[in-house]
Every structure is written in C-alpha cells, then in structure tokens.
N, C-alpha and C positions, 0 to 999 in steps of 0.2 A: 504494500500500500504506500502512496506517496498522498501530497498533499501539495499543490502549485496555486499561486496566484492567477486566478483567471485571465482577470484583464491583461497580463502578461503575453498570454496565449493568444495565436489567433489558430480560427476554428478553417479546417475542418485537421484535425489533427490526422497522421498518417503512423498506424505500425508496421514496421518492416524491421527485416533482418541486419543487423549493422552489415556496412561493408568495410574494406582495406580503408584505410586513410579516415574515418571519421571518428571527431573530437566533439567533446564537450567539456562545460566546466564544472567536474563533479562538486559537489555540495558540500560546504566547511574547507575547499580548499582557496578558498580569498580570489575567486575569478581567473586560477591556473590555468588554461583545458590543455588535456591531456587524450591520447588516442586513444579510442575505446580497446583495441587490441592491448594498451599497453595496459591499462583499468584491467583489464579481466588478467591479465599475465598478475598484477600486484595483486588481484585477489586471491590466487592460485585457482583461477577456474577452469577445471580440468581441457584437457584439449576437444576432446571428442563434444563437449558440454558447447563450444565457443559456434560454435554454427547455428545452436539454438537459441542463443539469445537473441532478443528483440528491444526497438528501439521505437519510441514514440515520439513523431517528427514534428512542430508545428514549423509552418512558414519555410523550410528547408533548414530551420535548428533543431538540435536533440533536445528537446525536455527531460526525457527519462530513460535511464538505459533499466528496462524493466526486469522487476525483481531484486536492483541492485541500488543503482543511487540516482535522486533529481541534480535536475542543474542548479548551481549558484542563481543565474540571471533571475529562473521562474518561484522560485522560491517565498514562502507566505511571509511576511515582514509583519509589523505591527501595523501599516497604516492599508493592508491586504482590506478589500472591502468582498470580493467575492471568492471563494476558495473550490478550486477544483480538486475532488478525489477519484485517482485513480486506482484501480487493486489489479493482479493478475493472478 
C-alpha cells in the first residue's frame, strides 16, 4: 500500500513493467533518483523476481515502483489536500 498526493498526479495513470534505464526518486532519499534496476539490486530482489515487478507511471514519471517504495516528488506533505491510495 502507498499513499500519494493527488493533485500531484495527473490521471490517467499507467502500470507497466519497469524497463533498462528507468529512474525514480525513491522516498526518504532527499530527491536522489536512482535506477530502478539499481533499487531492486540494493534490495536484494532476487533475479528471476526482477521481470515481475511493476511500475505505476503518471504523465511519463514513476510514482510507485509497486510493492516496494513511492517517489519523493508525489508524496503526502502536511499541506496534501486530497490523498491517493494505492494497494497491490
């Protein structure tokens, strides 16, 4: 389950499979982004596992690498007026 600021988002959101080369900026790391391949290698997410994960796109940015961590950018702040949950 994640939790994003809506208005952040624009709709219509896309899941798909991450490919080579795509980044985000995982959540708590102060707006780093880092490659999802490199993300799932620090997690130790096994190899055979890394073709199954998925990625929740708006606008052509990752929001969520699902099951695992949101982005910095969409993230719920205190002045968050409408909050999107996501679960998979």
């Amino acid at each position: 389950i994640t939790l994003l600021d809506l208005n952040k988002i624009k709709l219509p959101l896309v899941i798909r499979n991450w490919k080579d080369g795509d980044r985000f900026q995982p959540l708590g790391m102060n707006g780093q982004s880092k490659k999802i391949n490199q993300y799932l290698r620090d997690k130790k997410v096994r190899l055979f596992e890394k073709p199954t994960v998925l990625v929740v796109e708006s606008a052509g940015e990752i929001v969520w690498v699902m099951g695992y961590r949101a982005d910095e950018r969409f993230k719920v702040e205190e002045m968050t007026k409408k909050v999107l949950k996501l679960s998979c």
